[in-house]
N, CA, C and O atoms as a DFTB+ gen file, in Angstrom:
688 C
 N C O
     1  1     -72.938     107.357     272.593
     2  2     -72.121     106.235     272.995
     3  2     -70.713     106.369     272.438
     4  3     -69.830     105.626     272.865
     5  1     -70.450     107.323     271.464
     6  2     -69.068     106.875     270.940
     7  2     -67.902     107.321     271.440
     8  3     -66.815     107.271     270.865
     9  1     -68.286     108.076     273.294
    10  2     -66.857     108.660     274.296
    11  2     -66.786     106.964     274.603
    12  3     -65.663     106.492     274.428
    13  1     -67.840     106.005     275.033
    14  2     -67.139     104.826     275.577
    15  2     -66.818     104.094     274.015
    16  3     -67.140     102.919     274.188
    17  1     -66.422     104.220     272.842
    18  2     -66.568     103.080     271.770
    19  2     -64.704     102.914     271.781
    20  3     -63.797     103.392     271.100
    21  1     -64.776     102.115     272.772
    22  2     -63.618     101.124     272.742
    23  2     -63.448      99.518     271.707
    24  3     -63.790      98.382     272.032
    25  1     -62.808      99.988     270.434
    26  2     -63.000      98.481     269.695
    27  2     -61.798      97.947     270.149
    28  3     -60.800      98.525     270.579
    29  1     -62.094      96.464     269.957
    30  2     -61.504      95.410     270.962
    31  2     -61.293      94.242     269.785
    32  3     -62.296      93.544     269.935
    33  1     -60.655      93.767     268.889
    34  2     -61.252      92.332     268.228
    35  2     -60.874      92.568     267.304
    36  3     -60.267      93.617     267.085
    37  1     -61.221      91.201     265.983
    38  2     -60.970      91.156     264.681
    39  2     -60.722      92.731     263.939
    40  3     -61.619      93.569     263.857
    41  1     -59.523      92.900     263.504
    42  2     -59.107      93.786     262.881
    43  2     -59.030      94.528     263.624
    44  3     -58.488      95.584     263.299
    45  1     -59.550      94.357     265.057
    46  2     -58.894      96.229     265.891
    47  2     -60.462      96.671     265.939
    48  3     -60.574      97.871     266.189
    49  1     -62.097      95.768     265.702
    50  2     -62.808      96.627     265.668
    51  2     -64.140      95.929     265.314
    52  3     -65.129      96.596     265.011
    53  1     -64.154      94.824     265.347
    54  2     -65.143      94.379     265.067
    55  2     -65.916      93.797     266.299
    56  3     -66.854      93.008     266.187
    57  1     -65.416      94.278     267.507
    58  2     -65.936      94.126     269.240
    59  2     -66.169      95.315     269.360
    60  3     -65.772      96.080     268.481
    61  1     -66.940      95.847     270.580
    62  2     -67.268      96.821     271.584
    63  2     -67.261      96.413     272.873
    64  3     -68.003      95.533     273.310
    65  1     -66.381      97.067     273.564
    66  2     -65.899      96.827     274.683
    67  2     -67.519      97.302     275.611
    68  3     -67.847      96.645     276.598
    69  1     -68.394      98.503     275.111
    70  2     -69.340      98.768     275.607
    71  2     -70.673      98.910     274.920
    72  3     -70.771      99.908     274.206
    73  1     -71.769      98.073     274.995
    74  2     -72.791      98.330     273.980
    75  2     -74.036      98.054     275.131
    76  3     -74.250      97.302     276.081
    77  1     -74.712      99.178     274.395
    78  2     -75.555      99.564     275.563
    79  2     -77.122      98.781     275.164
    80  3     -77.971      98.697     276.051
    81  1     -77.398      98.234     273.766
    82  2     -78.377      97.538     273.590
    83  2     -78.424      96.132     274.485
    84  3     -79.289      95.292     274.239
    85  1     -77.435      95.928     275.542
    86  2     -77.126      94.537     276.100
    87  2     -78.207      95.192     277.302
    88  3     -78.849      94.274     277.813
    89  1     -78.523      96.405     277.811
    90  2     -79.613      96.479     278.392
    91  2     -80.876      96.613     278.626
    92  3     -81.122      97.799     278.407
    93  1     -82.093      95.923     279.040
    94  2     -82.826      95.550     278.399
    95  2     -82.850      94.303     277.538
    96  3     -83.926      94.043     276.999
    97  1     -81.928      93.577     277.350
    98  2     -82.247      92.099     276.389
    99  2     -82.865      91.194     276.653
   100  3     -83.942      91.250     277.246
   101  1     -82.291      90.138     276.255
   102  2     -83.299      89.171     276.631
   103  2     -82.979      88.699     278.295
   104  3     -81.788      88.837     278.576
   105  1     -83.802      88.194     279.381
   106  2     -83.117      88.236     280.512
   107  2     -82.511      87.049     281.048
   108  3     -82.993      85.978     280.677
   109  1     -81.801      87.039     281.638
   110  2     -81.158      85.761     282.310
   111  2     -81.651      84.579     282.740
   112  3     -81.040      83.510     282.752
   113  1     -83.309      84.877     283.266
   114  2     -84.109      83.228     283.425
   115  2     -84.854      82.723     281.890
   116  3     -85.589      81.743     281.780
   117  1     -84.445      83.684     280.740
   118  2     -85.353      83.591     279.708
   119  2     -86.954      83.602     279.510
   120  3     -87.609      82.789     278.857
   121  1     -87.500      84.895     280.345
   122  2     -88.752      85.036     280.020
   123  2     -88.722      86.375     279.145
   124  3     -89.671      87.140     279.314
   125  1     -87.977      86.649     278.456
   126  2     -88.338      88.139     277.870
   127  2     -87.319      89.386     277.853
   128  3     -86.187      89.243     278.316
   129  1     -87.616      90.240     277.475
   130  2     -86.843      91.438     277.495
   131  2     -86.744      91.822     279.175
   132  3     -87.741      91.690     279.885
   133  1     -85.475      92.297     279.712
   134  2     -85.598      92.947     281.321
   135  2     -86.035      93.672     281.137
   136  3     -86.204      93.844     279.930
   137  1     -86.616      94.744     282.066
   138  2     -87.466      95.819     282.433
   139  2     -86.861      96.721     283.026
   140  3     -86.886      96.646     284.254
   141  1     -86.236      97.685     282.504
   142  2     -85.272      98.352     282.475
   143  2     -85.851      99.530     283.378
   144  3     -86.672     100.230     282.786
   145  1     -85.482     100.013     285.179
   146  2     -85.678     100.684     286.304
   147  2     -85.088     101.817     285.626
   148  3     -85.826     102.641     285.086
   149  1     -83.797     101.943     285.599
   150  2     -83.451     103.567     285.472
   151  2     -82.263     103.282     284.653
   152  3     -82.040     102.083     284.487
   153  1     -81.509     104.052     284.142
   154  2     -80.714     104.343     283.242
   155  2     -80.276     105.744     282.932
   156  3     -81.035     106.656     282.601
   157  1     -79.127     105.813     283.055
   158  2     -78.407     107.396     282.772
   159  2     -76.918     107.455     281.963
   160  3     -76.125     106.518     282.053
   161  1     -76.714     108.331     281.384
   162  2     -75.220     108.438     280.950
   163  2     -74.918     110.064     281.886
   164  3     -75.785     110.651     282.534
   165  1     -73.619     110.472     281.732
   166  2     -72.882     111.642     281.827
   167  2     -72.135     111.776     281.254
   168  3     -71.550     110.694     281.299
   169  1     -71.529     112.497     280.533
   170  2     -70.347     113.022     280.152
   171  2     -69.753     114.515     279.918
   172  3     -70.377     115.392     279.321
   173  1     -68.548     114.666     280.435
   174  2     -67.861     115.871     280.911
   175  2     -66.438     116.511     280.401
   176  3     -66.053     116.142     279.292
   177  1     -65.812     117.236     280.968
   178  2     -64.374     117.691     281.025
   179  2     -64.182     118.140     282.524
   180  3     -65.085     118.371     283.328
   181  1     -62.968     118.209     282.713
   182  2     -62.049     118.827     283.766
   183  2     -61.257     119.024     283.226
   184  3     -60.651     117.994     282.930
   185  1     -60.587     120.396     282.650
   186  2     -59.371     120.775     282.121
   187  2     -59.055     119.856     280.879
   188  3     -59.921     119.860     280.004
   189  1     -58.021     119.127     280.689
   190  2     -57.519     118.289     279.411
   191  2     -58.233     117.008     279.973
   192  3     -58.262     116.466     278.868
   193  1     -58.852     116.051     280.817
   194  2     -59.475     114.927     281.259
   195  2     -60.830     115.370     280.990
   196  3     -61.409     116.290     281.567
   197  1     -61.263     114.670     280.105
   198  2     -62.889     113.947     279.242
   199  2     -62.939     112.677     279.906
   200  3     -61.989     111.927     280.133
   201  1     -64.462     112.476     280.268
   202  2     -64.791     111.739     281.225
   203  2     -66.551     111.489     280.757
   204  3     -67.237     112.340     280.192
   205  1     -67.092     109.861     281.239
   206  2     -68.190     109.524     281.146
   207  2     -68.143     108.384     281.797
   208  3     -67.266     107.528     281.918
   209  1     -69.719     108.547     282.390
   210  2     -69.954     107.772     283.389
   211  2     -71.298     106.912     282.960
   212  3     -72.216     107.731     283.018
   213  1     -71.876     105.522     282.520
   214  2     -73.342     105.187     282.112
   215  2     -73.361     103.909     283.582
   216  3     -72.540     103.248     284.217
   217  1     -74.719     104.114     283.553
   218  2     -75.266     103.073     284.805
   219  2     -77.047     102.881     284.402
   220  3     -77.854     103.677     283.921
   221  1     -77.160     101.606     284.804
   222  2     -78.331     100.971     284.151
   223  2     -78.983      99.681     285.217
   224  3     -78.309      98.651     285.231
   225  1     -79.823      99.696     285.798
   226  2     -80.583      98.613     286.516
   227  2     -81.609      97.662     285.860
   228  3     -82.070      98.103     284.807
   229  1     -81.955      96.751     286.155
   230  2     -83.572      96.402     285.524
   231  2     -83.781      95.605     286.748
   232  3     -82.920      95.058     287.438
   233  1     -85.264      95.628     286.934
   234  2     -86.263      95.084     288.329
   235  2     -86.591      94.336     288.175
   236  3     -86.958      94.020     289.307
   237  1     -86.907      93.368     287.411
   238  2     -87.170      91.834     287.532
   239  2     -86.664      91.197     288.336
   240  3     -85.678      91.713     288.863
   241  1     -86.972      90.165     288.684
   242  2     -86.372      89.067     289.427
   243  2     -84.786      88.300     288.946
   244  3     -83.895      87.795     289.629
   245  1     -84.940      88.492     287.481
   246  2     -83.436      88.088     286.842
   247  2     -82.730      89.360     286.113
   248  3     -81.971      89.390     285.144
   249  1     -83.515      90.907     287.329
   250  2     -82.631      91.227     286.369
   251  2     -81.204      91.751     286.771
   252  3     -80.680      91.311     287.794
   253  1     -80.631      92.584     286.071
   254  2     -78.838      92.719     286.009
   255  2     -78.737      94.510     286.362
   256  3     -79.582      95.406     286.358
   257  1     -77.718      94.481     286.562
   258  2     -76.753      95.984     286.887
   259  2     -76.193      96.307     286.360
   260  3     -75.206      95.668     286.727
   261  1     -75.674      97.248     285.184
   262  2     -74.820      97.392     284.208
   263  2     -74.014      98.922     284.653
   264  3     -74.603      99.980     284.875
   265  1     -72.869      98.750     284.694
   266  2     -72.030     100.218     284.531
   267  2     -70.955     100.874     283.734
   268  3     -70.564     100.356     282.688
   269  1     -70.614     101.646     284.043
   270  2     -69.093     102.150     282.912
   271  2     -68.953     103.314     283.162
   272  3     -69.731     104.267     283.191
   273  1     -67.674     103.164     283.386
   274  2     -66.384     104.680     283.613
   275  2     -65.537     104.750     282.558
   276  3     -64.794     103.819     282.248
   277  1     -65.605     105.991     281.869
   278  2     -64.354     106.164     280.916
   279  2     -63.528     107.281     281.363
   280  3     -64.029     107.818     282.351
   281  1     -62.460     107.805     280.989
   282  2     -61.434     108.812     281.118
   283  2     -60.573     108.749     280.062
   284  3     -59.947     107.734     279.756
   285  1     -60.509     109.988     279.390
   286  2     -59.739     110.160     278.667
   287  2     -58.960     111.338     278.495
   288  3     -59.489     112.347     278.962
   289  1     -57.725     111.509     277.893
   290  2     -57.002     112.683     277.454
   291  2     -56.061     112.571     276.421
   292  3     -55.383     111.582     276.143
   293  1     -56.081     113.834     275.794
   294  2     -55.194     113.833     274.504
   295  2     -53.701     114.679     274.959
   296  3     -53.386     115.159     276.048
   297  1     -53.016     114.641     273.760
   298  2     -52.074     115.592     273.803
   299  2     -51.551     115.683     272.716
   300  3     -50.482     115.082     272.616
   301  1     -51.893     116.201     271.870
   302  2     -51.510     117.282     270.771
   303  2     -50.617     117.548     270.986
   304  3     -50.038     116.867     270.140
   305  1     -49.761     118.115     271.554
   306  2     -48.183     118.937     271.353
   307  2     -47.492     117.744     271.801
   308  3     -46.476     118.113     272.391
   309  1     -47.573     116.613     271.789
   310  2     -46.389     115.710     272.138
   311  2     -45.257     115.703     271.008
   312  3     -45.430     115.624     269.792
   313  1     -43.833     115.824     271.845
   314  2     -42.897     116.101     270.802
   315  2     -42.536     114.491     269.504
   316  3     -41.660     114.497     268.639
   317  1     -43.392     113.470     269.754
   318  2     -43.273     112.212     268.911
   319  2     -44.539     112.194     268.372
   320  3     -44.896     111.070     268.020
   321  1     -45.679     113.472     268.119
   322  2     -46.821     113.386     267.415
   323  2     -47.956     113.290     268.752
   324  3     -47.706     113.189     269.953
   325  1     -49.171     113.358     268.107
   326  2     -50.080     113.639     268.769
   327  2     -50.733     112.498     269.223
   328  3     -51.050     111.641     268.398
   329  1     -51.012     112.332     270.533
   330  2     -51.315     110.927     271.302
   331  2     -52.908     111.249     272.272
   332  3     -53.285     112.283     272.823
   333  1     -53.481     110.054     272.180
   334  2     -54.471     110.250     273.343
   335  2     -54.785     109.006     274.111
   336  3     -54.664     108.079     273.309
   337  1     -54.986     108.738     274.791
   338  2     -54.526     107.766     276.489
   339  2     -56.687     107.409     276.600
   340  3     -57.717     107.976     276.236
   341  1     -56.361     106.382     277.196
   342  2     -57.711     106.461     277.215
   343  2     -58.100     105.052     278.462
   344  3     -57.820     103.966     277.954
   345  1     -58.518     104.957     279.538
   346  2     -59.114     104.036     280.376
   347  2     -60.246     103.841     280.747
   348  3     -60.763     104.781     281.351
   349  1     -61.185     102.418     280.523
   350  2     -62.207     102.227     280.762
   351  2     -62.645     101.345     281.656
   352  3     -61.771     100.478     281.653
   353  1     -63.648     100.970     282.588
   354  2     -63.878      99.805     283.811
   355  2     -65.412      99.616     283.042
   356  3     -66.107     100.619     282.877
   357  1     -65.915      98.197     282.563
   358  2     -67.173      98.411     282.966
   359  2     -67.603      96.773     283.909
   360  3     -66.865      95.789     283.856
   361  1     -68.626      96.804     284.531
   362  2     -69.230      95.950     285.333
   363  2     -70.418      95.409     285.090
   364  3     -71.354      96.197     284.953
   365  1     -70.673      94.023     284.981
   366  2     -71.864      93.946     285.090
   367  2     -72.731      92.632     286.373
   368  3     -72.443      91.438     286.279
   369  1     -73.496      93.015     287.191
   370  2     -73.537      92.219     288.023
   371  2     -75.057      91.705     287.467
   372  3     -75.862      92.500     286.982
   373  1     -75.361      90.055     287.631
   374  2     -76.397      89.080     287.544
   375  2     -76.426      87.768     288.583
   376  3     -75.973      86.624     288.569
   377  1     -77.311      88.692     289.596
   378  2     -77.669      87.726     290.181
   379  2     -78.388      86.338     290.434
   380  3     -78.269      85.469     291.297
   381  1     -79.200      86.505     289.290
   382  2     -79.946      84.654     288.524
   383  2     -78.833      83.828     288.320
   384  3     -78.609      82.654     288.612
   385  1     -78.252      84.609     287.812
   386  2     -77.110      83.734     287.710
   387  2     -76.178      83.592     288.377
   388  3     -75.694      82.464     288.294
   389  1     -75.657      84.307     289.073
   390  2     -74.560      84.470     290.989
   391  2     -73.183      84.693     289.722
   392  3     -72.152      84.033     289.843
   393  1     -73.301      85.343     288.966
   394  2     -72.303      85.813     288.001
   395  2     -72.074      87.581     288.031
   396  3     -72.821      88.365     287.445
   397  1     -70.649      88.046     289.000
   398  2     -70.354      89.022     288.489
   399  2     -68.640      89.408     287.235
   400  3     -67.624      88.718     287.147
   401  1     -68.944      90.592     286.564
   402  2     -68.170      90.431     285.595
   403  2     -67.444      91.579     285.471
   404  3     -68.096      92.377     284.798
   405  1     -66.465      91.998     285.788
   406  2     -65.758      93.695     285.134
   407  2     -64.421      93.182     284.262
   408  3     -63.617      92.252     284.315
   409  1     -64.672      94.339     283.442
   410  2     -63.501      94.334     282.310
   411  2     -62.818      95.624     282.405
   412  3     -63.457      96.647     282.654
   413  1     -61.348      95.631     282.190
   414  2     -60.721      96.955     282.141
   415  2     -59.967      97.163     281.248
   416  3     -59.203      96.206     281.116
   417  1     -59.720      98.248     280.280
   418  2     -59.183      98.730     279.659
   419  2     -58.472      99.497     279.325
   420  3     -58.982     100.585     279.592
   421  1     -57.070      99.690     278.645
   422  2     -56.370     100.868     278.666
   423  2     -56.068     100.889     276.966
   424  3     -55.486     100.096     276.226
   425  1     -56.689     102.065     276.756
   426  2     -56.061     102.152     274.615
   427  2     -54.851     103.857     274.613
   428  3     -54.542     104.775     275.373
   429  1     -54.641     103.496     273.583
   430  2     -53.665     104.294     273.297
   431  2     -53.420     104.632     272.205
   432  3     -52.837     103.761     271.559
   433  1     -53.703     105.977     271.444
   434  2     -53.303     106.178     270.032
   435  2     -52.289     107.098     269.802
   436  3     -52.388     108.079     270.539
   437  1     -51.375     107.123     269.056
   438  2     -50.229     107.662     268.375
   439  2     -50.319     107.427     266.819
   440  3     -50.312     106.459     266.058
   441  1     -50.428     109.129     266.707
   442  2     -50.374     109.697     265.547
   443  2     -49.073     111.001     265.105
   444  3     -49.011     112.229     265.036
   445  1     -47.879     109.422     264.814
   446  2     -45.917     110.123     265.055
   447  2     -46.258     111.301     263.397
   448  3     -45.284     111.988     263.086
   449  1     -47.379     111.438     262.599
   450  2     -47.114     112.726     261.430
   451  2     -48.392     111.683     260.571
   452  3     -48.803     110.564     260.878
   453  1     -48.849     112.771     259.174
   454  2     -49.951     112.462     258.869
   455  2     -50.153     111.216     258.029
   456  3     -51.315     111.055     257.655
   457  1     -49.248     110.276     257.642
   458  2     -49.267     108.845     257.686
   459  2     -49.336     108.128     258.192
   460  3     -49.423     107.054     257.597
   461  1     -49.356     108.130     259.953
   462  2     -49.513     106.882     260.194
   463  2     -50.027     107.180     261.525
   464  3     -49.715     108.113     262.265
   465  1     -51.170     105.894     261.782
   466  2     -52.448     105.793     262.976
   467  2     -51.894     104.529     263.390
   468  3     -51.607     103.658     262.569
   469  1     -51.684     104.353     265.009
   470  2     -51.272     103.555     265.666
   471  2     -51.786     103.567     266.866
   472  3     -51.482     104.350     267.765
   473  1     -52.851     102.401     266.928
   474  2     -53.833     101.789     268.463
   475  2     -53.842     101.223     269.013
   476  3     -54.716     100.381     268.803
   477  1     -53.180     101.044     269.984
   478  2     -53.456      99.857     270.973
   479  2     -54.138      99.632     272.239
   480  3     -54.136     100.563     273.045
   481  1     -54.793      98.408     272.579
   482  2     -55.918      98.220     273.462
   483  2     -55.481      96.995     274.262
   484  3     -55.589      95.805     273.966
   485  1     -54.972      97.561     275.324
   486  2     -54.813      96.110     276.543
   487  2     -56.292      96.454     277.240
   488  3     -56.805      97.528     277.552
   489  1     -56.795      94.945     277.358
   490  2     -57.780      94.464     277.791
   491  2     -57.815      93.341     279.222
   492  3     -57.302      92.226     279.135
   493  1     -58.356      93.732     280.247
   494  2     -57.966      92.183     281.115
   495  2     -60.110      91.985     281.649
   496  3     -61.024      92.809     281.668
   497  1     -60.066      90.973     281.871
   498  2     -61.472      90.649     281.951
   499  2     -61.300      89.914     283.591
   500  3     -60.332      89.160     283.687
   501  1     -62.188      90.091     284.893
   502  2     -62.352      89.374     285.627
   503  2     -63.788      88.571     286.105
   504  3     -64.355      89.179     287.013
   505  1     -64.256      87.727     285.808
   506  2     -65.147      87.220     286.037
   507  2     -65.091      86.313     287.128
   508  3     -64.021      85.908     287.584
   509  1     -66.342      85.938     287.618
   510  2     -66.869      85.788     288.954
   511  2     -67.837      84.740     288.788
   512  3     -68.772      85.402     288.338
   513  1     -68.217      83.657     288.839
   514  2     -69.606      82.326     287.810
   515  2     -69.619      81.712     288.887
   516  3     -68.551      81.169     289.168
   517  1     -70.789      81.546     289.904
   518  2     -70.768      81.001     290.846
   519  2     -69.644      80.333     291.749
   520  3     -69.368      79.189     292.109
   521  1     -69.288      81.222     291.879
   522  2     -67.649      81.289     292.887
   523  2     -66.623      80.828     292.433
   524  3     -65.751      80.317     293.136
   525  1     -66.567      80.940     291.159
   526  2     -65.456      80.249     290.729
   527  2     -64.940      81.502     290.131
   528  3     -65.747      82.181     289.497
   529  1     -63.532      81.970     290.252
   530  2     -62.857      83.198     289.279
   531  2     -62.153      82.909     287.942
   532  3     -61.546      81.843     287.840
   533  1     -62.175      83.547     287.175
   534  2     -61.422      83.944     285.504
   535  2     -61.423      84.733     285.185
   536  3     -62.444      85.360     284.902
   537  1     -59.752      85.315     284.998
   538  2     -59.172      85.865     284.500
   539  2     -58.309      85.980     283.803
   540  3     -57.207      85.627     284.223
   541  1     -58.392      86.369     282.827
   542  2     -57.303      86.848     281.738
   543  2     -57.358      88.316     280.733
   544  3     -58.183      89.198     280.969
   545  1     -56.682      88.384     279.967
   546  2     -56.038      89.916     279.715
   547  2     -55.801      89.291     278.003
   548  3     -55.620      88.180     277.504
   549  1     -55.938      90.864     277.435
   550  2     -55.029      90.318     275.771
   551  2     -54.769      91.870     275.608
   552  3     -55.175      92.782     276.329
   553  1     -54.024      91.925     274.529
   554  2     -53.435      93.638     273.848
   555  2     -53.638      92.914     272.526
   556  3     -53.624      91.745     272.141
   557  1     -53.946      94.822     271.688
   558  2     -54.069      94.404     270.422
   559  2     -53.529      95.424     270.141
   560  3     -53.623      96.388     270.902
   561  1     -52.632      95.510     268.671
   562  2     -52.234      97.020     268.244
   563  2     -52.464      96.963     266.531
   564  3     -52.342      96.024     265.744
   565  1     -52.751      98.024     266.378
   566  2     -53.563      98.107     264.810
   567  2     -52.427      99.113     264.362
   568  3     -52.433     100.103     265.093
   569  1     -51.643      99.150     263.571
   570  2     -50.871      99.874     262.614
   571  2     -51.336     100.502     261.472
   572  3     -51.653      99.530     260.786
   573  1     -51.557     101.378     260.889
   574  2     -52.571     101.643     259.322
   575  2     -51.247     102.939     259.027
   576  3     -50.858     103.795     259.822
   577  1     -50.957     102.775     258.129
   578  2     -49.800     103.893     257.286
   579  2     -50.830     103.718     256.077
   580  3     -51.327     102.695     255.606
   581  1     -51.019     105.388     255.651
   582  2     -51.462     105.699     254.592
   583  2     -50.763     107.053     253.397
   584  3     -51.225     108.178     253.210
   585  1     -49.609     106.450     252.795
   586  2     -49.344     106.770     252.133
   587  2     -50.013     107.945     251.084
   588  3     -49.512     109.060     251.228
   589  1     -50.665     107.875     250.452
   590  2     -51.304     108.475     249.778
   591  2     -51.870     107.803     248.085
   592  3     -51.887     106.631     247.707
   593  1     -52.242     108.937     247.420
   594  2     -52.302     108.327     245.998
   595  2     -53.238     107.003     245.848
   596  3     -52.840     106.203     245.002
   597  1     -54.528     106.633     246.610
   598  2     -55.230     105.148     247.203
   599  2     -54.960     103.818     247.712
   600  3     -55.662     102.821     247.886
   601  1     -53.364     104.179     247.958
   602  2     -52.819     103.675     249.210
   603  2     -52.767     103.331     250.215
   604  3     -52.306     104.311     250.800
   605  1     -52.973     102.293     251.198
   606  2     -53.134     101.815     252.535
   607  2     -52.525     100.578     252.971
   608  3     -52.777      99.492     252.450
   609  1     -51.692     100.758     253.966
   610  2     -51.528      99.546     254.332
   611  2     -51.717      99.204     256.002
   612  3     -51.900     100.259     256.610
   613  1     -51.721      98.148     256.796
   614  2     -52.965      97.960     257.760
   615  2     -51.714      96.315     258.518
   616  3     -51.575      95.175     258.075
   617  1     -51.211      96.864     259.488
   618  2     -51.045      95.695     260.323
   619  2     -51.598      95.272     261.560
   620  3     -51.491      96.066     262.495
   621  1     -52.191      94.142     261.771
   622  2     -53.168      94.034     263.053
   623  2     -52.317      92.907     263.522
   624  3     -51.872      92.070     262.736
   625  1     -51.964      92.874     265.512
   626  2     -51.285      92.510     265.868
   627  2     -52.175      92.122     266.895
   628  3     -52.429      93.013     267.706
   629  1     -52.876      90.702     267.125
   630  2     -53.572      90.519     268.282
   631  2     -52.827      89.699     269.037
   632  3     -51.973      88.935     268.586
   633  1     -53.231      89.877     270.647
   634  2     -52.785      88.558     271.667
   635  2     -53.609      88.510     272.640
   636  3     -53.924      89.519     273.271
   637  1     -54.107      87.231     272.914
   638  2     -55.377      87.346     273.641
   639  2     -55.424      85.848     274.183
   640  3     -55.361      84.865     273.445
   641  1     -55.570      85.792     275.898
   642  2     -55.564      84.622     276.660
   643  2     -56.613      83.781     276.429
   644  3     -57.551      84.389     275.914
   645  1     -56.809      82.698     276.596
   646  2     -58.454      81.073     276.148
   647  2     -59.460      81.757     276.855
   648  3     -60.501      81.999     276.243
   649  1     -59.300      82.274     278.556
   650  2     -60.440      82.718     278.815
   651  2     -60.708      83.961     278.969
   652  3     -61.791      84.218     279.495
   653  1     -59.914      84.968     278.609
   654  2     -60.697      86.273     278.281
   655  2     -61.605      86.603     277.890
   656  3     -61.628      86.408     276.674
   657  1     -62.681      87.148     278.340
   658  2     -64.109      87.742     277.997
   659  2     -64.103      89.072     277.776
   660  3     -64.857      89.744     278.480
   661  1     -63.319      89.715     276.824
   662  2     -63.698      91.634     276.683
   663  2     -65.189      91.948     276.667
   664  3     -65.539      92.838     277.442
   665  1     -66.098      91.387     275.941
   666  2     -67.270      91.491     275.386
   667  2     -68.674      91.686     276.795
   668  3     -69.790      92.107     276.492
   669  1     -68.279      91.264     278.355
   670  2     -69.368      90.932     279.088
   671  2     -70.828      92.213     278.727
   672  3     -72.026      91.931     278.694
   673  1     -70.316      93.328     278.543
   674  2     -71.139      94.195     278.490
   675  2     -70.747      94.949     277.127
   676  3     -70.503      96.144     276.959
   677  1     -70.758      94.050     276.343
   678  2     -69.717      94.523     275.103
   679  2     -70.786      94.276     273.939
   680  3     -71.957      93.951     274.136
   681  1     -70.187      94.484     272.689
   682  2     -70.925      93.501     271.568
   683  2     -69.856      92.614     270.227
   684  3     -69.266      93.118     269.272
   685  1     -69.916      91.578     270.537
   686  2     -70.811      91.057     270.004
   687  2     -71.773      89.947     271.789
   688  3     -72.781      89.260     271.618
């Protein structure tokens, strides 16, 4: 799981944009764990683009559809330090509930020399709750300069809309 571990939240990390124990849980009419049909991950390259793909069903009567696309690429020789780009979609459709949900993501790390780690994660969430739509979006950027000698210092910069949902297929 850790090509999709997009953290999203308190401190830059205390969310998962993708957590895969949400399949199989408890199910949407509340009789039990879903019953989980099929389930697969992939993951690949094409040249400098790293890529993974997970998809997940369950057959019950309440149960749900879970998916996720990632893409990613680095670049090392960037002349402002070494950066890697990263976009994620995941979906989850529940029909007990006439609720569908996708979230999208774009992170970004810059690393300008060996002090300092810089992340940021725009997030937009669209949800679907018995015909009614919500949407909203937030960015977060995590700053950490580490000096040396047991040194650290750590700026977390969140912004995030009332009804944004990063989490639909996420954890917490």
């Amino acid at each position: 799981q850790g090509f999709f571990d997009v953290p999203f939240g308190a401190t830059g990390g205390a969310n998962r944009l993708l957590y895969t124990r949400r399949v199989g849980d408890q199910a949407d009419d509340g009789s039990g764990a879903g019953a989980v049909t099929a389930a697969g991950k992939h993951s690949g390259s094409v040249g400098a683009l790293n890529y993974g793909v997970f998809a997940a069903t369950e057959a019950d009567p309440a149960g749900r559809d879970f998916y996720a696309v990632r893409a990613t690429r680095s670049v090392a020789d960037s002349p402002i330090g070494a950066q890697n780009f990263g976009a994620m979609l995941t979906y989850v459709h529940r029909p007990f509930l006439d609720r569908n949900a996708s979230v999208f993501s774009f992170d970004h790390g810059w690393r300008p020399d060996a002090h300092w780690n810089i992340r940021s994660t725009w997030v937009s969430s669209d949800i679907t709750h018995q015909g009614q739509p919500t949407r909203d979006s937030g960015l977060q950027v995590l700053a950490d300069y580490d000096p040396g000698h047991g040194w650290r210092q750590q700026l977390y910069a969140p912004q995030s809309g009332a009804h944004l949902q990063p989490t639909v297929l996420g954890y917490p």
